[in-house]
Biopython code that builds the backbone (N, CA, C, O; Angstrom):
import numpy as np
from Bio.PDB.StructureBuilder import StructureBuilder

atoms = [
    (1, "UNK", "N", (45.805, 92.750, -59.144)),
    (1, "UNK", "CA", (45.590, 92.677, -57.712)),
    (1, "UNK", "C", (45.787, 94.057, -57.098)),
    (1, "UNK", "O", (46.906, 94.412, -56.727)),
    (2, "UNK", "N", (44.474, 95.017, -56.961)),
    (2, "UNK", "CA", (44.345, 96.405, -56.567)),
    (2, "UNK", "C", (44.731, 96.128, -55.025)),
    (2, "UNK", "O", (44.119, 95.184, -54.527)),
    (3, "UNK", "N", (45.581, 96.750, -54.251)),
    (3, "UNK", "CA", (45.641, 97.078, -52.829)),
    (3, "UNK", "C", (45.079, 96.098, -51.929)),
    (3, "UNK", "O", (44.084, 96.098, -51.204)),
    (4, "UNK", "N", (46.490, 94.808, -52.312)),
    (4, "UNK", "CA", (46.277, 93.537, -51.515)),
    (4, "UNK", "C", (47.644, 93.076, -51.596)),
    (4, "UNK", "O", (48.057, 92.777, -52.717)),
    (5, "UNK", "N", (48.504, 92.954, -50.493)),
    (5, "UNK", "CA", (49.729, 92.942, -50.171)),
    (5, "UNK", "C", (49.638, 91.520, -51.096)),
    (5, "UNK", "O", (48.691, 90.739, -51.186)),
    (6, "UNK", "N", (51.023, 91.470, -51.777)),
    (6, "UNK", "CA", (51.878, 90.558, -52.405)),
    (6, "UNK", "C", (52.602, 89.738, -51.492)),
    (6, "UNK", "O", (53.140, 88.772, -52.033)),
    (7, "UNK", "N", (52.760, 89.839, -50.338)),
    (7, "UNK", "CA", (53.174, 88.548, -49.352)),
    (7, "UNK", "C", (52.152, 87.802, -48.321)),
    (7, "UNK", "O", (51.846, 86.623, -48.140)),
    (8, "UNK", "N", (51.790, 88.976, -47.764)),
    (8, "UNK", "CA", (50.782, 88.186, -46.294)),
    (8, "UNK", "C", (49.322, 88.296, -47.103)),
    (8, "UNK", "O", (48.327, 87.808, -46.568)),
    (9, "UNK", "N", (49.213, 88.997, -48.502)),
    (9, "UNK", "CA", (47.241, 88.690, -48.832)),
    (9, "UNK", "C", (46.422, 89.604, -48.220)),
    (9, "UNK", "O", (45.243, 89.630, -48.573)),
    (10, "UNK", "N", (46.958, 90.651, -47.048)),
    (10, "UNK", "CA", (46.355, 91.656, -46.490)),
    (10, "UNK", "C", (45.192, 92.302, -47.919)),
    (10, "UNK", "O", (45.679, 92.590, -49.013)),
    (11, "UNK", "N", (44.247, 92.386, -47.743)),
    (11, "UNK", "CA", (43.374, 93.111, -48.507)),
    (11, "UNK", "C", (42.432, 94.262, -47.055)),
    (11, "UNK", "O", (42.402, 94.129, -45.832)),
    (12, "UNK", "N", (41.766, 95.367, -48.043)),
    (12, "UNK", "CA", (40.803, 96.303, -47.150)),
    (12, "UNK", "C", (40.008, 95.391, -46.527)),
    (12, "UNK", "O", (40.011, 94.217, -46.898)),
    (13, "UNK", "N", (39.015, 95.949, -45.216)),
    (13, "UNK", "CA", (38.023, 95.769, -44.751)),
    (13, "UNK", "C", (36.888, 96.808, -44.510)),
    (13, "UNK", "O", (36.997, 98.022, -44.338)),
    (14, "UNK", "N", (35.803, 96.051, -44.538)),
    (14, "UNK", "CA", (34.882, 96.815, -44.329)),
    (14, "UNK", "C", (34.504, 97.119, -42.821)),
    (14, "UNK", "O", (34.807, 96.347, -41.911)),
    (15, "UNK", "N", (33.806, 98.325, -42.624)),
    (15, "UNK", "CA", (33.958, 99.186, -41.301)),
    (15, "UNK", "C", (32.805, 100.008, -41.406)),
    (15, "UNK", "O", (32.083, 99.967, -42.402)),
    (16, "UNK", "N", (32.521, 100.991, -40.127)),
    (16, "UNK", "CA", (31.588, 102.033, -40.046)),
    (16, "UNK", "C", (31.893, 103.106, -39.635)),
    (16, "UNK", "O", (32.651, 103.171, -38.667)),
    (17, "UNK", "N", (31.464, 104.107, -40.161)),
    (17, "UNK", "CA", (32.046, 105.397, -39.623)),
    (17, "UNK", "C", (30.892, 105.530, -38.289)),
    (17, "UNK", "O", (29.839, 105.857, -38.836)),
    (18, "UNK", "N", (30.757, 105.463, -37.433)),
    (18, "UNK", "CA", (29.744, 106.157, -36.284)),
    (18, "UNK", "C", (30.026, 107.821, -36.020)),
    (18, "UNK", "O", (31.056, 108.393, -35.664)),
    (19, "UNK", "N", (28.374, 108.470, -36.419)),
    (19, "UNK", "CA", (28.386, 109.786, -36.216)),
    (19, "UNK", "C", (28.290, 109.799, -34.552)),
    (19, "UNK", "O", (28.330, 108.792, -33.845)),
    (20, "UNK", "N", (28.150, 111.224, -34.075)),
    (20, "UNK", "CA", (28.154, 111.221, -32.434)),
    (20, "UNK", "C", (26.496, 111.269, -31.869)),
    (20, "UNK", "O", (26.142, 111.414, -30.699)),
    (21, "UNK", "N", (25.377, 111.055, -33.410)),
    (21, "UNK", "CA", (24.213, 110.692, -33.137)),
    (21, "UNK", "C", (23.816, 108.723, -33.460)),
    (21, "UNK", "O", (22.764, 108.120, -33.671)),
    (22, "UNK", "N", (25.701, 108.157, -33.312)),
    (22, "UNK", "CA", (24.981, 106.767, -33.773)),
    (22, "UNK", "C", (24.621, 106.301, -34.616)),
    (22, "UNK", "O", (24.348, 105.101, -34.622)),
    (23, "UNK", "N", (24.428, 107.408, -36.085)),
    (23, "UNK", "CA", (24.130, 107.385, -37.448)),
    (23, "UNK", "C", (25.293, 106.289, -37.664)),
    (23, "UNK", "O", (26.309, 106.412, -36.980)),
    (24, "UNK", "N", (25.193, 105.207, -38.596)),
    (24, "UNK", "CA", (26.269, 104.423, -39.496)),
    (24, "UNK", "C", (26.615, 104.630, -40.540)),
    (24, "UNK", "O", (25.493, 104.645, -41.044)),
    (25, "UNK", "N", (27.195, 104.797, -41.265)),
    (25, "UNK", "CA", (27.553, 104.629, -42.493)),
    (25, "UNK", "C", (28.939, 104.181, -43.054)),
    (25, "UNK", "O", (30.013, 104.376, -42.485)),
    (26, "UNK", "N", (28.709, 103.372, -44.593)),
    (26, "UNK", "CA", (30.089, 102.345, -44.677)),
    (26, "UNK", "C", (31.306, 102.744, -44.673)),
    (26, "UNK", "O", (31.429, 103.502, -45.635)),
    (27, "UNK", "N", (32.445, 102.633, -44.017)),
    (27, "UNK", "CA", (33.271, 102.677, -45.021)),
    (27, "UNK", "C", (34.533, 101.213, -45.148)),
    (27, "UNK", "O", (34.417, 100.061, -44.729)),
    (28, "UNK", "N", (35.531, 101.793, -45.798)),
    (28, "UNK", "CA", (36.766, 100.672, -45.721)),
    (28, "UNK", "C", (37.650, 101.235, -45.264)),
    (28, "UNK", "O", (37.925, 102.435, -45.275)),
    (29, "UNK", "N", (38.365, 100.017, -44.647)),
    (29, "UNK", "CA", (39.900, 100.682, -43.554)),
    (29, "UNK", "C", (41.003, 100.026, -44.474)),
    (29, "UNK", "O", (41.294, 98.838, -44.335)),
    (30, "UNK", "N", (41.812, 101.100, -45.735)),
    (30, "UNK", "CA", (42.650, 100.473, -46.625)),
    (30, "UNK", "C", (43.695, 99.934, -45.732)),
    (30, "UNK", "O", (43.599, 99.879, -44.506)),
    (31, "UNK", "N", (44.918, 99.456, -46.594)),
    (31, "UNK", "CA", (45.699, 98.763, -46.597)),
    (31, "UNK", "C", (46.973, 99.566, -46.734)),
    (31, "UNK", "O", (47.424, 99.759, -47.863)),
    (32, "UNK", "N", (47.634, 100.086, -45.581)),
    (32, "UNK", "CA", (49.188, 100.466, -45.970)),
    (32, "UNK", "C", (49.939, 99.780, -46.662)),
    (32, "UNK", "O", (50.550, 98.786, -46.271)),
    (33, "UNK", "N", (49.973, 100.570, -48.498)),
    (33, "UNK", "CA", (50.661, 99.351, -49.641)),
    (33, "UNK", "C", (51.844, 100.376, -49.452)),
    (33, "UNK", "O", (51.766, 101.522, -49.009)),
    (34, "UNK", "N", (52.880, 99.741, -49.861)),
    (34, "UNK", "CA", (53.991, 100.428, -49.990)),
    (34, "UNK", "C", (54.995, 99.422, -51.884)),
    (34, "UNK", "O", (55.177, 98.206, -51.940)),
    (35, "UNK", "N", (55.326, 100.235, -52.828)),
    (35, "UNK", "CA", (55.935, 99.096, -53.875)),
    (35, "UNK", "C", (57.389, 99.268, -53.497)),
    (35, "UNK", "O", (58.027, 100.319, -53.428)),
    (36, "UNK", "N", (57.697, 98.309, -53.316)),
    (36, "UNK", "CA", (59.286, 98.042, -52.730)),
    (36, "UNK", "C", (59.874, 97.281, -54.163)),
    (36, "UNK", "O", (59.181, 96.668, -54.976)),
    (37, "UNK", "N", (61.487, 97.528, -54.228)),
    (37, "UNK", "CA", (61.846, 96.871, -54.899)),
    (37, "UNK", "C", (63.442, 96.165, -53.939)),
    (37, "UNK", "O", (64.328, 96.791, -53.357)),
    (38, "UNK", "N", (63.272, 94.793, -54.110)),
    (38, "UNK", "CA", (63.967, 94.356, -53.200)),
    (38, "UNK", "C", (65.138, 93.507, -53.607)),
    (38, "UNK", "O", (64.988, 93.326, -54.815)),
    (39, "UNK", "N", (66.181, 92.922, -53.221)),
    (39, "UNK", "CA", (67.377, 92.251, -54.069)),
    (39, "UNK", "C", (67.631, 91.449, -53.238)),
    (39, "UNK", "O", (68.125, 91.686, -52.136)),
    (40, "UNK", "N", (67.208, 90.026, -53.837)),
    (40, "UNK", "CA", (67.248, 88.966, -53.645)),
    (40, "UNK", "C", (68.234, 88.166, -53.500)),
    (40, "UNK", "O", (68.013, 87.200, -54.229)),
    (41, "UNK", "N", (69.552, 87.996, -52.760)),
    (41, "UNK", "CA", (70.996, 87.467, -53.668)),
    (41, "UNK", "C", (70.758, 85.693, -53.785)),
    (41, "UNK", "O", (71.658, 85.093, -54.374)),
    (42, "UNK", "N", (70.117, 85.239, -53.491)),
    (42, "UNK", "CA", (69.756, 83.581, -53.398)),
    (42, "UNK", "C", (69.112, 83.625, -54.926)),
    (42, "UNK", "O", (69.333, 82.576, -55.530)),
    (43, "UNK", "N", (68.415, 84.540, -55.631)),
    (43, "UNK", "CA", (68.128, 84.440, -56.887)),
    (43, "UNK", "C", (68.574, 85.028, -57.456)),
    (43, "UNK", "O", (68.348, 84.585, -58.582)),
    (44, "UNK", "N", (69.438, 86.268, -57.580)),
    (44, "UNK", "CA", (70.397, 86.887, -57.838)),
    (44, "UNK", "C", (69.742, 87.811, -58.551)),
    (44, "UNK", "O", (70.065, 87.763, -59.738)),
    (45, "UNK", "N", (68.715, 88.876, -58.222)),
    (45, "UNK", "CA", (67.457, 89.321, -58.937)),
    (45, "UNK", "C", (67.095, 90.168, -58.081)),
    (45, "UNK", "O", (67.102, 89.907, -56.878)),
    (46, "UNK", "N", (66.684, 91.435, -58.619)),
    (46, "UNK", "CA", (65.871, 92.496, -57.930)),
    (46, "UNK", "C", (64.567, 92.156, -58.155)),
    (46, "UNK", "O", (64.389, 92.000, -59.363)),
    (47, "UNK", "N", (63.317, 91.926, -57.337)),
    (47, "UNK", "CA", (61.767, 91.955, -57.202)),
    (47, "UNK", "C", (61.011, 93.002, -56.747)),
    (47, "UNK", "O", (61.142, 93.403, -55.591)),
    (48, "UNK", "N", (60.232, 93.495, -57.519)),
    (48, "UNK", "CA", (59.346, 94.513, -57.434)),
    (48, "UNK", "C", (57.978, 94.143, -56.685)),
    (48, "UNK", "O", (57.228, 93.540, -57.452)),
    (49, "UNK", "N", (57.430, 94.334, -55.383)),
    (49, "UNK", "CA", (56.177, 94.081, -55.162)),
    (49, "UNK", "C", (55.383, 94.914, -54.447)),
    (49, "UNK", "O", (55.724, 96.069, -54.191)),
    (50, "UNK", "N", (54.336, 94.427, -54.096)),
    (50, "UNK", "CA", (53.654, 95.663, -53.576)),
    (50, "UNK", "C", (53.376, 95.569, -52.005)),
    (50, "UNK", "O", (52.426, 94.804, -51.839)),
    (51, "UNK", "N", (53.627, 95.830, -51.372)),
    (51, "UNK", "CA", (54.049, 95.018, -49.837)),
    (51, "UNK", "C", (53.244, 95.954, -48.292)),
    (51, "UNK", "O", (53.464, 97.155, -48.134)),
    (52, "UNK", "N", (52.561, 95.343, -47.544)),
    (52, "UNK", "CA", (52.033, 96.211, -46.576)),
    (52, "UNK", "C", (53.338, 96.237, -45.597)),
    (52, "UNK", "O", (54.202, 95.364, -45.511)),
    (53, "UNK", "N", (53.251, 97.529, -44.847)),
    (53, "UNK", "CA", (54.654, 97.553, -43.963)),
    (53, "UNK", "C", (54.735, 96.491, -42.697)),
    (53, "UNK", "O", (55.607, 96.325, -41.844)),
    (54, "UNK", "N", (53.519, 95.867, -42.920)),
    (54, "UNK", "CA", (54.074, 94.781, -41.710)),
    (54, "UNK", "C", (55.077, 93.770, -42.571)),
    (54, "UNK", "O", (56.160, 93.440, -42.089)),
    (55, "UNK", "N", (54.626, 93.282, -43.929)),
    (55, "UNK", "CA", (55.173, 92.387, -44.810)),
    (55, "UNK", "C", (56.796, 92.925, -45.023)),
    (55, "UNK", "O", (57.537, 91.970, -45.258)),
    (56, "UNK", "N", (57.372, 94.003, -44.995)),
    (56, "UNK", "CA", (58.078, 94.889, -44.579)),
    (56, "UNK", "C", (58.961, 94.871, -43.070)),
    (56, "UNK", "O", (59.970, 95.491, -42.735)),
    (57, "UNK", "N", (58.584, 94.430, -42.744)),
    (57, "UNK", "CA", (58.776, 93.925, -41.335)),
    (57, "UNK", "C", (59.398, 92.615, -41.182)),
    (57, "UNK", "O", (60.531, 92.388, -40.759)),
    (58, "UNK", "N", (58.768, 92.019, -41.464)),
    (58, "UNK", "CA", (58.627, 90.270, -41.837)),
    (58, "UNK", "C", (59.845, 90.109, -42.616)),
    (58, "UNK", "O", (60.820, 89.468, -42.222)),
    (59, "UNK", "N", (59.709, 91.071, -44.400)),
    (59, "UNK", "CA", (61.362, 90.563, -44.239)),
    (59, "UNK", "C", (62.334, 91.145, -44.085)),
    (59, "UNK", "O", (63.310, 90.951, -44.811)),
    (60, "UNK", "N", (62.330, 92.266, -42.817)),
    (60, "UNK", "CA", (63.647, 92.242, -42.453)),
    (60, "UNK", "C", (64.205, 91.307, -41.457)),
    (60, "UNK", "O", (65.431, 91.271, -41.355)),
    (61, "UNK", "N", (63.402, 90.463, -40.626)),
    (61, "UNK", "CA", (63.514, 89.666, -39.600)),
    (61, "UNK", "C", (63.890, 88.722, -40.233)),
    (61, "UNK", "O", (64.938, 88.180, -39.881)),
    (62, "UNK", "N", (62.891, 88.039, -41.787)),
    (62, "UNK", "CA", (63.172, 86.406, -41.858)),
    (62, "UNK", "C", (64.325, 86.802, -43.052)),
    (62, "UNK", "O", (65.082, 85.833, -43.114)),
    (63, "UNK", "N", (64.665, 87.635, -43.826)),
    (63, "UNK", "CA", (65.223, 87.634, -45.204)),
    (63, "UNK", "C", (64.469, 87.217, -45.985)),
    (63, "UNK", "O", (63.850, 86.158, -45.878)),
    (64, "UNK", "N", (64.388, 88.376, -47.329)),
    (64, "UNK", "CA", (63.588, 88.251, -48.350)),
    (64, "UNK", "C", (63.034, 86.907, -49.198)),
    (64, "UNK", "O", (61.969, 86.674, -49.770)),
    (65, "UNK", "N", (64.131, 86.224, -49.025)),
    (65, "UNK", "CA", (64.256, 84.299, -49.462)),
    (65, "UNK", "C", (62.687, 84.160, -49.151)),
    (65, "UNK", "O", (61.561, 84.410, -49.582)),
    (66, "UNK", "N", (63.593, 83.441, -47.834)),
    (66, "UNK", "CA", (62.222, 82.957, -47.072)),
    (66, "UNK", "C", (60.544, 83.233, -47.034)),
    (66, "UNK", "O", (59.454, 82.663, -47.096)),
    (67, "UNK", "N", (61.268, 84.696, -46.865)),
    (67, "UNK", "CA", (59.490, 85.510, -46.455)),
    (67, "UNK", "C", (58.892, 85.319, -48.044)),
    (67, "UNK", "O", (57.668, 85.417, -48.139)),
    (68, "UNK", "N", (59.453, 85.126, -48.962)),
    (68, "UNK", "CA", (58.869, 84.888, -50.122)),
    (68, "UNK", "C", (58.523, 83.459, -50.561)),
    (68, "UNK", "O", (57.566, 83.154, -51.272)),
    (69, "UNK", "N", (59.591, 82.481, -49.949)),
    (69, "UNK", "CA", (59.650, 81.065, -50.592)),
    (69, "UNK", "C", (58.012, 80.956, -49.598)),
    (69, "UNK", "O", (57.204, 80.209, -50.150)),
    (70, "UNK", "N", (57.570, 81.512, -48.449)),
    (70, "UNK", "CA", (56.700, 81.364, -47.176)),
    (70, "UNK", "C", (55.418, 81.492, -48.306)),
    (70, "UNK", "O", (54.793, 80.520, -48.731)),
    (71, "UNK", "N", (55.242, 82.522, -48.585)),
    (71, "UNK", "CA", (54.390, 83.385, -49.730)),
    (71, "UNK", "C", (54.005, 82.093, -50.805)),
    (71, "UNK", "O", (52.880, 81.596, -50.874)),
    (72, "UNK", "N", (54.969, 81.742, -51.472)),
    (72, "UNK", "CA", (54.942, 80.608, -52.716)),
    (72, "UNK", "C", (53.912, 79.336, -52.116)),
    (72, "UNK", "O", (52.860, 78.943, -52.621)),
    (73, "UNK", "N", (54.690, 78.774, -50.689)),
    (73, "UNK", "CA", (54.022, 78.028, -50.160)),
    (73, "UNK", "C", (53.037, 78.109, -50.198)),
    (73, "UNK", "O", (52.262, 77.249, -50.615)),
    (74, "UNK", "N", (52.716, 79.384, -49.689)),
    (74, "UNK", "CA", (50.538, 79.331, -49.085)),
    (74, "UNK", "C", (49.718, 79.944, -49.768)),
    (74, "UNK", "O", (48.754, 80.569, -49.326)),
    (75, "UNK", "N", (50.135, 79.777, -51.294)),
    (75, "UNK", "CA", (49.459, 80.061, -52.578)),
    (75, "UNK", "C", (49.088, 81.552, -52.691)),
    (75, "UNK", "O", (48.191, 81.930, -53.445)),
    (76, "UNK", "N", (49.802, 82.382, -51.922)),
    (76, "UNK", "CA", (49.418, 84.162, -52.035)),
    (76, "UNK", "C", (50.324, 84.731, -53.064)),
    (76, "UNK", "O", (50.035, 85.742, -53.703)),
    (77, "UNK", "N", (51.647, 83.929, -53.239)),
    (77, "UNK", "CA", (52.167, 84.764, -54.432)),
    (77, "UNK", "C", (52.742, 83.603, -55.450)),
    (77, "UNK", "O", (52.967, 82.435, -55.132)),
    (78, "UNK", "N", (52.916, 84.165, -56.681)),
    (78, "UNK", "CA", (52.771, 82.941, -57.740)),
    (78, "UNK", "C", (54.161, 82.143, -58.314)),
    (78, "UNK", "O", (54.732, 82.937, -59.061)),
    (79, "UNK", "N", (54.811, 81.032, -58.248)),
    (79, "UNK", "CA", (56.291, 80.565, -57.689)),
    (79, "UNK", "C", (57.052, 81.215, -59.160)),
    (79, "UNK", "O", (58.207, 81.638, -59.139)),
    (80, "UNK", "N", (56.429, 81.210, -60.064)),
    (80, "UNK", "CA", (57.703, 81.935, -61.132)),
    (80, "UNK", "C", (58.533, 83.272, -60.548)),
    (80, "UNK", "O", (59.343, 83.974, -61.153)),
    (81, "UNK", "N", (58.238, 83.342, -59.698)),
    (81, "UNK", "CA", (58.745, 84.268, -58.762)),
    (81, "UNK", "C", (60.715, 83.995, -58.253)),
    (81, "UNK", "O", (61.677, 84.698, -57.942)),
    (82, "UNK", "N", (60.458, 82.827, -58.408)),
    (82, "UNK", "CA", (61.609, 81.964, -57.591)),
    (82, "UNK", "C", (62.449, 81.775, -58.676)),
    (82, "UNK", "O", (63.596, 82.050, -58.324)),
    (83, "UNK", "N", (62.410, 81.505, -59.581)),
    (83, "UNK", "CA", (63.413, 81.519, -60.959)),
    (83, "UNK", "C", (64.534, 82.281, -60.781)),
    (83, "UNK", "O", (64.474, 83.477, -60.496)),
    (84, "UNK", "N", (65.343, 81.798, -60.899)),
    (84, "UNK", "CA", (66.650, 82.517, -60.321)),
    (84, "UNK", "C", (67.050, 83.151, -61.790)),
    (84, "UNK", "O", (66.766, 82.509, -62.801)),
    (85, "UNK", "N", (67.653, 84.302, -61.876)),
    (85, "UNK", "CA", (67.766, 85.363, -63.055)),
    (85, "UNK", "C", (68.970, 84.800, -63.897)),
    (85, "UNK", "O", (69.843, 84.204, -63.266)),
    (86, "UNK", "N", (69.113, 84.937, -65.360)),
    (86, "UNK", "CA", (70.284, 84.287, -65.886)),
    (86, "UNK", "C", (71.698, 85.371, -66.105)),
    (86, "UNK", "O", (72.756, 84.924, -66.549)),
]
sb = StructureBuilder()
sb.init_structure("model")
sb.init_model(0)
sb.init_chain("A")
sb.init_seg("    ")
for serial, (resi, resn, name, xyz) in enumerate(atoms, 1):
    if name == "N":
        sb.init_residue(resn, " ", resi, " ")
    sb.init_atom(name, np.array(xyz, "f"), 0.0, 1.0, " ", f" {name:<3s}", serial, name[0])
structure = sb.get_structure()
């Protein structure tokens, strides 16, 4: 999964550059990825992901738990995730 946030699914979009004659041409507006590694104490586990800074955002407000158990829910990230470490 190339440069598509691991929590919210953020992927690029497509866009146009407009010259100042109106000319178009394509481009894409990437994705601020950032790889965070984060410590979980409810699973007792450090997680490595690849996270846009709004997702970044998100869990400092909800705690990493959540903003992830949220993720598991709505099929964007995959639940072996949740396995709590031995």
């Amino acid at each position: 999964m190339a440069r598509v946030c691991q929590l919210t699914g953020k992927k690029p979009v497509k866009g146009y550059n407009v010259s100042h004659s109106n000319k178009k041409t394509r481009r894409e507006f990437g994705v601020n990825l950032k790889v965070k590694k984060i410590f979980v104490p409810e699973l007792n586990k450090w997680v490595t992901l690849k996270l846009s800074t709004t997702a970044i955002k998100t869990i400092n407000k909800k705690g990493a738990y959540n903003a992830i158990k949220e993720a598991v829910a709505k099929g964007i990230l995959n639940k072996d995730i949740l396995t709590p470490a031995k």
